[in-house]
C-alpha positions as CSV (number, residue, x, y, z in Angstrom):
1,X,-31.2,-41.5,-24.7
2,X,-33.4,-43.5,-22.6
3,X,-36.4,-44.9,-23.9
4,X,-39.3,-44.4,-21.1
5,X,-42.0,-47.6,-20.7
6,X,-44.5,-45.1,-20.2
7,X,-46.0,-41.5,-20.8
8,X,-45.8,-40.8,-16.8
9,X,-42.0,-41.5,-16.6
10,X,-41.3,-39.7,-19.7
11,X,-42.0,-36.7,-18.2
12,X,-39.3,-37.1,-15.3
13,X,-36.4,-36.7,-16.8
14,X,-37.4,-33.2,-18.7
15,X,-38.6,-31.8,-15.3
16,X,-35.0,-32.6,-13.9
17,X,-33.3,-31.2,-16.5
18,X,-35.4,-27.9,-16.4
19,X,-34.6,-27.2,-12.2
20,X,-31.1,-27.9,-12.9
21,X,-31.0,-24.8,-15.8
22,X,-33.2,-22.8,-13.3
23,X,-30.6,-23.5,-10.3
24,X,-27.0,-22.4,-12.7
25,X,-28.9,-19.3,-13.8
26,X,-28.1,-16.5,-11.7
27,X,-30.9,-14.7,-9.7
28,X,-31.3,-11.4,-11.7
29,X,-34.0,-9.1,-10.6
30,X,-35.7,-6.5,-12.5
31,X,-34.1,-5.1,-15.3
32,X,-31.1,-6.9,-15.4
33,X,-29.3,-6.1,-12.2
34,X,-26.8,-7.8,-10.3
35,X,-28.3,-10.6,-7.8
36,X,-27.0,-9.4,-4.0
37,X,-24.7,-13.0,-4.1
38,X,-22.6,-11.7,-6.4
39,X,-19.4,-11.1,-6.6
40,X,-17.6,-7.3,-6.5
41,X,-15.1,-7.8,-9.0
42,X,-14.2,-4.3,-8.7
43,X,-13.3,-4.5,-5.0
44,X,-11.3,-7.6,-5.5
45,X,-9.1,-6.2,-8.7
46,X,-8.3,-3.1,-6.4
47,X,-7.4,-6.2,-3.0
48,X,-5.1,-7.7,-5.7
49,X,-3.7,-5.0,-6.7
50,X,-3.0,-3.1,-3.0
51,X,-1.2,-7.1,-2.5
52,X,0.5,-6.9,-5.5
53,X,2.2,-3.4,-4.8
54,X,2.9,-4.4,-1.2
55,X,4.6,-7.6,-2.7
56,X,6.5,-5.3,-5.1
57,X,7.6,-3.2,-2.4
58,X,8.5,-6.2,-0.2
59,X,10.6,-7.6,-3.2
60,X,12.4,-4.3,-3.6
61,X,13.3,-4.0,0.2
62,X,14.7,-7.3,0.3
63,X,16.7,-6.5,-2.4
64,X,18.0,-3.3,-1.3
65,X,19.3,-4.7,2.2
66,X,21.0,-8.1,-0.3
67,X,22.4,-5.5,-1.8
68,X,23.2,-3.7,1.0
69,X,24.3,-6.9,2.9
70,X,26.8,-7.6,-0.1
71,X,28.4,-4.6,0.0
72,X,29.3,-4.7,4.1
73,X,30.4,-8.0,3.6
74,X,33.2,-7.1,0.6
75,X,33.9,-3.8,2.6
76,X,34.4,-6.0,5.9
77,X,36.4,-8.8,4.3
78,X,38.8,-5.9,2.6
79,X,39.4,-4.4,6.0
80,X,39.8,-7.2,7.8
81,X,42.9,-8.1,4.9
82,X,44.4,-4.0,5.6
83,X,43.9,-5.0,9.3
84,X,46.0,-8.1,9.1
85,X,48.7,-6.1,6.7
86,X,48.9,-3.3,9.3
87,X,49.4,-5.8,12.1
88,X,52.2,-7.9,10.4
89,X,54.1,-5.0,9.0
90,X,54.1,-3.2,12.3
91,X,55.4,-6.7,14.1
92,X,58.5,-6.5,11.0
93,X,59.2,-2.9,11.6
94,X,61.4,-3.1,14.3
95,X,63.0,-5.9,12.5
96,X,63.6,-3.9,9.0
97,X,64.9,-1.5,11.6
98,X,67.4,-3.6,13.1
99,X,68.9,-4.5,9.3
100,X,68.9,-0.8,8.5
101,X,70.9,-0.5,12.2
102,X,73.3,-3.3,11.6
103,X,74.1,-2.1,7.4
104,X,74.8,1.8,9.3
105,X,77.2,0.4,12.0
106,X,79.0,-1.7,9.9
107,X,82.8,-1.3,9.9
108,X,83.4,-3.9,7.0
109,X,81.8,-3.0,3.7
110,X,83.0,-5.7,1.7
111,X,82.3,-8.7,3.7
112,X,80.2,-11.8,2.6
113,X,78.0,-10.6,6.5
114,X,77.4,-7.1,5.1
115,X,76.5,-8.0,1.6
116,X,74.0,-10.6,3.1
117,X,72.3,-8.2,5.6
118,X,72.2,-5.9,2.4
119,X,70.3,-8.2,0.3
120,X,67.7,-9.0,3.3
121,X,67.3,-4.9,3.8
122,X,66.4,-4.8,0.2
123,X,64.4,-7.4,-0.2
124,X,62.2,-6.7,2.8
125,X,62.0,-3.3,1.9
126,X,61.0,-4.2,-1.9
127,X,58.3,-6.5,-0.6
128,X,57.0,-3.4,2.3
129,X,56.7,-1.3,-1.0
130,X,54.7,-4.3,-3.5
131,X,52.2,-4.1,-0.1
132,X,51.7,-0.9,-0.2
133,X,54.0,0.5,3.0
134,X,55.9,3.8,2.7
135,X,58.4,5.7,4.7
136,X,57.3,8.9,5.4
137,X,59.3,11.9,4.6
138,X,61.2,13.5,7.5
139,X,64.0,15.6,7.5
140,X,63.2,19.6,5.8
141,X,59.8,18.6,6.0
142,X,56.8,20.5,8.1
143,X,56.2,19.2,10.7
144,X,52.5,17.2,11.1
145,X,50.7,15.5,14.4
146,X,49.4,12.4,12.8
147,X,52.7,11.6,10.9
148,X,55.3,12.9,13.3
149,X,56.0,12.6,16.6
150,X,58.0,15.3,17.7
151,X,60.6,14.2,20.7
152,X,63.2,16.9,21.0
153,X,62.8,21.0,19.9
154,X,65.4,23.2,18.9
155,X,65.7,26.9,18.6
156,X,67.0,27.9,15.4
157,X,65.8,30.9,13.4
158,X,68.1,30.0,10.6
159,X,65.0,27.3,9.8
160,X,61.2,28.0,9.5
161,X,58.5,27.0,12.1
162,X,57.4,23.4,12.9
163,X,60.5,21.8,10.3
164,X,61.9,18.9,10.8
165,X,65.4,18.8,12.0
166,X,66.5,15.2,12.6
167,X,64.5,11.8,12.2
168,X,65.3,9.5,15.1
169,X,63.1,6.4,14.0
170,X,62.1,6.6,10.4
171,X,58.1,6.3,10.5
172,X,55.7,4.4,7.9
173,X,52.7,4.7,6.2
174,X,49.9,2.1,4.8
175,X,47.5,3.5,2.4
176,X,47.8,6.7,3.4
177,X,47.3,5.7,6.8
178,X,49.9,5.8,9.7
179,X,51.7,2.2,10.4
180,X,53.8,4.0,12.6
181,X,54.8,7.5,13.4
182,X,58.6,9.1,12.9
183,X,60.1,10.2,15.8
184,X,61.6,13.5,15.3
185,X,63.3,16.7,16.3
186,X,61.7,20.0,15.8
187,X,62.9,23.4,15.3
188,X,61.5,26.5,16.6
């Protein structure tokens, strides 16, 4: 500590020291009460909390529509995949067609021709079945609108209503959805 010269000055620095306790002390009035500067602590623990739920429930929202977001996006990129399928398939039908044409109007069984045109039938028609396309049944079957399309009808009470007589282009499926439709001939 500081050694003071004289009485006068000693006095100074215990003075200072007293206004600065009197100025940190809060202003209470009588009894003890609150001074009107401060704070509502109250009030401001129930402002937090009101922000804190409406940042909870902002989280959660953003969240939901991630989520949400996430599953569009692997429903959109799987469709888009069936969508590509669907289209080549549908280009290689009539080509599968033409194969299953040429192995039916063969006159020579044997030949090197045939047996090559046989193993590109099966083979295109084992890889149309790993993808998931079908042939759709036809002949003895009922007849139904969104697998059949029904070209010629024939009166015959020997069959039931709405069968199938004849298939004149063997229709397709892809999962469980119509690739293309048989063309067929309907009795009664």
């Amino acid at each position: 500590m500081k050694k003071w010269k004289d009485d006068k000055n000693a006095s100074e620095p215990q003075e200072a020291a007293g206004a600065q306790l009197d100025a940190a002390a809060p202003a209470e009035s009588d009894a003890g009460a609150p001074a009107e500067d401060a704070p509502d602590y109250q009030a401001i623990c129930l402002e937090k909390d009101k922000q804190i739920t409406e940042l909870i429930d902002r989280l959660q929202r953003s969240l939901a529509e991630f989520d949400n977001f996430r599953k569009r996006t692997i429903k959109e990129k799987s469709s888009m995949y069936d969508d590509g399928v669907k289209d080549a398939f549908e280009k290689l039908l009539p080509v599968f067609d033409n194969l299953e044409r040429a192995l039916f109007m063969s006159e020579v069984k044997d030949g090197n021709l045939y047996k090559g045109i046989e193993m590109t039938f099966r083979q295109l028609g084992e890889i149309m079945a790993k993808m998931g396309v079908e042939s759709l049944p036809g002949v003895g079957e009922q007849f139904d609108p969104n697998w059949h399309h029904a070209v010629a009808h024939i009166e015959d009470k020997s069959l039931g209503d709405n069968v199938i007589v004849e298939e004149l282009q063997k229709g397709y499926k892809y999962k469980d959805k119509p690739l293309r439709p048989s063309m067929v001939k309907v009795a009664n």
